[in-house]
C-alpha positions as CSV (number, residue, x, y, z in Angstrom):
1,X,4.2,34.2,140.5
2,X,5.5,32.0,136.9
3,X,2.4,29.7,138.0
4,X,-0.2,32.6,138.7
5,X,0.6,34.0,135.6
6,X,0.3,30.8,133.9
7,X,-2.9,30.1,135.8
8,X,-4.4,33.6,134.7
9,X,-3.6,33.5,131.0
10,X,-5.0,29.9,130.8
11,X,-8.5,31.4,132.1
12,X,-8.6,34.7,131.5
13,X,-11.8,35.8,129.3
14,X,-12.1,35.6,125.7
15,X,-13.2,39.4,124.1
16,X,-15.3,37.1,121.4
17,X,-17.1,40.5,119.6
18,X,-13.6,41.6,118.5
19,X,-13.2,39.2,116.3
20,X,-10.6,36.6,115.2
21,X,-8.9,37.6,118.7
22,X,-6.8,34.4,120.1
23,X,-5.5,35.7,123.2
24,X,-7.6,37.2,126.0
25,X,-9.0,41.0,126.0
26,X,-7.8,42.9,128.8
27,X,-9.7,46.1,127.7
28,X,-12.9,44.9,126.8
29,X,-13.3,42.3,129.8
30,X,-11.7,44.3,132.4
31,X,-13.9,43.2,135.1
32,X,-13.3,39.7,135.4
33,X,-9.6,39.8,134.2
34,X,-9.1,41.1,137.3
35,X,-11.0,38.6,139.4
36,X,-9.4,36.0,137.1
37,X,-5.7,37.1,138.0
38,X,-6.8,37.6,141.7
39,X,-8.4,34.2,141.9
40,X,-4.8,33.0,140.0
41,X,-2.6,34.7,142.3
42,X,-4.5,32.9,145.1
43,X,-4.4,29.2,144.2
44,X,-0.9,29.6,143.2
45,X,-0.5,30.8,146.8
46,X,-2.3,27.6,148.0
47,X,-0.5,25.4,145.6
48,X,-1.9,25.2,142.6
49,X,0.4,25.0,139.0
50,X,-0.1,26.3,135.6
51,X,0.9,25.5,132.2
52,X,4.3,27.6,132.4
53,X,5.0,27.0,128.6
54,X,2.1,29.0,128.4
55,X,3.9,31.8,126.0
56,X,5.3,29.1,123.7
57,X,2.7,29.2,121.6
58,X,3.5,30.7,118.0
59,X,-0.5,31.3,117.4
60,X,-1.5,33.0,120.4
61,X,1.4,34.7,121.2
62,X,4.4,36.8,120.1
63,X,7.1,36.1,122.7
64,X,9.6,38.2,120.5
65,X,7.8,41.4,120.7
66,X,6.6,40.6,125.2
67,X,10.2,40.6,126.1
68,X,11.6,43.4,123.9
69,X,12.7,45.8,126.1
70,X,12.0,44.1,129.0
71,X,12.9,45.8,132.3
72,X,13.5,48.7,130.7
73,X,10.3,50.1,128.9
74,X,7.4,49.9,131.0
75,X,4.1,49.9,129.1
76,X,2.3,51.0,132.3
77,X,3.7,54.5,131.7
78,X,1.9,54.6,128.3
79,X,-0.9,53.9,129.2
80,X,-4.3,56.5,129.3
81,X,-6.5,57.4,132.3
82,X,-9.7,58.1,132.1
83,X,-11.5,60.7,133.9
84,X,-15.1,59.5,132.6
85,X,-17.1,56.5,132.4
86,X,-17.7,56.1,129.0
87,X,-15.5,55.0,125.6
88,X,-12.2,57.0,125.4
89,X,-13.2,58.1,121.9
90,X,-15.6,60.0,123.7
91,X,-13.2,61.9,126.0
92,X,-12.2,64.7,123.2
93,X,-15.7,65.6,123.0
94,X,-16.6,65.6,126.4
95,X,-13.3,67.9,127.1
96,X,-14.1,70.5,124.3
97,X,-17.2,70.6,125.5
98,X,-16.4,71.5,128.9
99,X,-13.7,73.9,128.2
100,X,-16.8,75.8,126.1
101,X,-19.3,75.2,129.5
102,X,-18.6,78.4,131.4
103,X,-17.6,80.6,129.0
104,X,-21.1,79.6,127.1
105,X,-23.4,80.6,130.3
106,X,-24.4,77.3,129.1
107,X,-28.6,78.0,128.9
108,X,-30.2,75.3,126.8
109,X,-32.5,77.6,125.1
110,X,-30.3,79.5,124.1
111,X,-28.1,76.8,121.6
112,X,-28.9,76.9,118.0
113,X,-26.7,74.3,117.0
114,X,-24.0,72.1,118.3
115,X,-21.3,70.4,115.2
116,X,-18.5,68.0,116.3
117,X,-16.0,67.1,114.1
118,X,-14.0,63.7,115.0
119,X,-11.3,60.9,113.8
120,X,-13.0,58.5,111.7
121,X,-12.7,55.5,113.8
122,X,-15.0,56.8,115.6
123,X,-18.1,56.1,113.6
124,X,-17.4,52.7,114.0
125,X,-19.0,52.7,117.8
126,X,-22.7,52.5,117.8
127,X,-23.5,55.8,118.2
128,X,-27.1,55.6,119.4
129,X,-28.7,59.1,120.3
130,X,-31.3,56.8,122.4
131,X,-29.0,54.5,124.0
132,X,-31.2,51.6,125.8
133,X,-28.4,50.8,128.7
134,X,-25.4,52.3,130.0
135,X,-23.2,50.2,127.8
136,X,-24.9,51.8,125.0
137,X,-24.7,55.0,126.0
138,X,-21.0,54.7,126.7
139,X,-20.5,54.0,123.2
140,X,-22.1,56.7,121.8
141,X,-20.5,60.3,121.0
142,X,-23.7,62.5,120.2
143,X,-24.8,61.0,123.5
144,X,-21.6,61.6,125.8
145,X,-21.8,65.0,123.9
146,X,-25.3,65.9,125.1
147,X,-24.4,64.5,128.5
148,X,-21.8,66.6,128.7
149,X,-23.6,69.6,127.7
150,X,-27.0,69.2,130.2
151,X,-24.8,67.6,133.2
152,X,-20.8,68.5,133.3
153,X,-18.4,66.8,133.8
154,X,-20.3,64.8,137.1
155,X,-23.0,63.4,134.6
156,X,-20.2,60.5,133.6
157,X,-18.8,60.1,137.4
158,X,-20.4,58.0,137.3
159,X,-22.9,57.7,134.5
160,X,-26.1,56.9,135.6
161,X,-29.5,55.4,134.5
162,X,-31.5,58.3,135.1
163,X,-29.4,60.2,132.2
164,X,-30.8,57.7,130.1
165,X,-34.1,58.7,130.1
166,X,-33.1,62.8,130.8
167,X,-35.9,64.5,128.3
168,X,-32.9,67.1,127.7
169,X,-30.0,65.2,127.3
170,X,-31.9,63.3,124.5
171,X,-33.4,65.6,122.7
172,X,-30.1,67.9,122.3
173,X,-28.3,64.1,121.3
174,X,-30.8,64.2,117.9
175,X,-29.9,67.9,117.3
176,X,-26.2,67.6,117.4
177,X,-24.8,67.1,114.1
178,X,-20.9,64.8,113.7
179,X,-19.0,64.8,111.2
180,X,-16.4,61.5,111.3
181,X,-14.3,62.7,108.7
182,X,-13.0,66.1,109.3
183,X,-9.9,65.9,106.9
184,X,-7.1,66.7,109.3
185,X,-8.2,64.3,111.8
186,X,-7.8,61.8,109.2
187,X,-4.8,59.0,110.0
188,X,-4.3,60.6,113.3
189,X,-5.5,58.2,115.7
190,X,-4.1,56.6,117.8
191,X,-1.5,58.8,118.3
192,X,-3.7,61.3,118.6
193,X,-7.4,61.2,120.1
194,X,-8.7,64.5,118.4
195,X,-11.7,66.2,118.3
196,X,-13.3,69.7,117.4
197,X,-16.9,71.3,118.8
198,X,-18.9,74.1,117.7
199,X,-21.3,75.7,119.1
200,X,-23.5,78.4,117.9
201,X,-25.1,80.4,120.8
202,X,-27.3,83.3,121.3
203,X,-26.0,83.9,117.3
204,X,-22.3,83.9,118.3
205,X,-19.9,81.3,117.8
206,X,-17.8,79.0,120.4
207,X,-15.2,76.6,118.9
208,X,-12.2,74.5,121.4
209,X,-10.2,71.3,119.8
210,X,-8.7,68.9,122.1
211,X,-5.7,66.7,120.5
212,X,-5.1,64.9,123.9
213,X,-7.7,64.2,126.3
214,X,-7.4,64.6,129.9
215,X,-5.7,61.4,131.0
216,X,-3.7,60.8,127.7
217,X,0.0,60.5,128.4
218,X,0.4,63.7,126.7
219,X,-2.4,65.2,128.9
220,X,-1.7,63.3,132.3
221,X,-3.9,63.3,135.0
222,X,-2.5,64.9,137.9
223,X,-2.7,62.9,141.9
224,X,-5.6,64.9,143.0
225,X,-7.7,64.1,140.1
226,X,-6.8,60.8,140.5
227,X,-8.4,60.8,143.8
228,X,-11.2,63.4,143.4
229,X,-12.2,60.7,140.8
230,X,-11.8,57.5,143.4
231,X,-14.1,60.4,145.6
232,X,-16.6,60.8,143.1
233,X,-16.5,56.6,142.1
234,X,-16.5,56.1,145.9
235,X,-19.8,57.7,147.3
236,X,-21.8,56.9,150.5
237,X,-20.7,53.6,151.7
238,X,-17.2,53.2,149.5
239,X,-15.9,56.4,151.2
240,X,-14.2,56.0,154.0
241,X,-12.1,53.0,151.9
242,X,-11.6,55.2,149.3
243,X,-9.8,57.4,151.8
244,X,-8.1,54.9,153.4
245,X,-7.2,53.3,149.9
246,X,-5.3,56.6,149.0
247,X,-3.5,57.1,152.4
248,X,-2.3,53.3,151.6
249,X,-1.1,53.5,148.6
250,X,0.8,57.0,149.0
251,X,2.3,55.1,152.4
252,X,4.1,52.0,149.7
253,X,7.4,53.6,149.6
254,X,7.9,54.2,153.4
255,X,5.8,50.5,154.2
256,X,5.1,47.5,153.1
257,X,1.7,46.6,151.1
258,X,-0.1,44.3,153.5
259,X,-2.0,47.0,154.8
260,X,-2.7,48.0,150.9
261,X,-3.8,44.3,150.4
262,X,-5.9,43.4,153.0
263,X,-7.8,46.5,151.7
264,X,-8.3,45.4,148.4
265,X,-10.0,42.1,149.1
């Protein structure tokens, strides 16, 4: 395991668009960090070494803060799900506006106006109301926030290239108006992830603020939306392992994980 660790950190990807960022992005190269530490953890298996003194290194790492608390605070456990494919800064919006979906009748006709207020960071993400690919259009809140509005929650499980070119997701994303500096949201992120929406309908008004979005610690996502979500993720061929991948894994504590594995590769 010391050696597959070793091996993974030595070739994991490098997040270059962050920046000045010495030590491999989990986040923003999620993909092949995990074929990089499955690919580790099987040529360790077949004999392969590592550079072990892979942590001593002053510039890339900070062994101090890696091992404090070790084996008794477990990062894992604060750590956010996400219920939709697209940048968590997104999420607030996208719950507001679906908390505001039924109780709206939700006719497009019949909006006037849509205003979202959010944490500053926010405006740092692209924000395209035309976004050209589904990267883009993950990184965009008056785009999620249209999406959300003309599709539910299904249009970002999982988001799709025919939303791109929707005639009425786009034109409400140019009519929806954001404002990234609402004062109390101001030096609230991370520990919060806030967001406000209001719509004007029919000449009435519909407001909802979500602090915590549905997967935050805070807000946890229960088991069965866990798996409705491997369901949705899962379609047509995926399905019947995406069954079998959540009888396996609520089987670990009365099993062992082979059967778990062999699913997974």
């Amino acid at each position: 395991m010391t050696h597959a660790i070793a091996i993974a950190g030595a070739e994991a990807p490098q997040n270059l668009p962050q920046g000045a960022c010495l030590a491999s992005s989990v986040k923003g190269s999620s993909p092949w960090s995990t074929v990089t530490a499955a690919v580790a953890v099987a040529r360790a298996a077949a004999g392969a070494t590592g550079s072990i003194d892979l942590l001593d290194r002053p510039t890339a790492f900070d062994v101090a803060a890696i091992c404090q608390d070790l084996s008794k605070r477990w990062l894992i456990t604060e750590t956010y799900q996400k219920p939709y494919a697209s940048c968590r800064y997104t999420h607030p919006v996208i719950d507001a506006i679906l908390q505001l979906r039924p109780e709206a009748g939700w006719e497009l006709s019949a909006i006037q106006s849509i205003n979202v207020e959010i944490f500053p960071e926010a405006e740092k993400l692209p924000n395209n109301v035309a976004p050209s690919s589904l990267e883009d259009a993950q990184f965009s809140v008056p785009f999620a926030a249209a999406l959300a509005v003309v599709k539910g929650a299904s249009g970002f499980r999982p988001l799709l290239p025919n939303s791109l070119v929707d005639p009425r997701v786009l034109d409400l994303a140019k009519r929806i108006s954001i404002d990234y500096s609402a004062v109390d949201f101001i030096n609230t992120f991370p520990a919060r992830t806030s967001a406000r929406v209001l719509l004007t309908i029919n000449d009435g008004h519909l407001g909802a603020q979500v602090d915590y979005p549905i997967g935050d610690v805070a807000n946890p996502m229960t088991i069965e939306a866990i798996e409705q979500k491997l369901a949705d993720f899962g379609r047509d061929d995926a399905q019947s392992k995406a069954e079998l991948l959540v009888a396996e894994v609520k089987a670990l504590r009365r099993s062992d994980s082979q059967r778990l594995l062999d699913l997974l590769i």
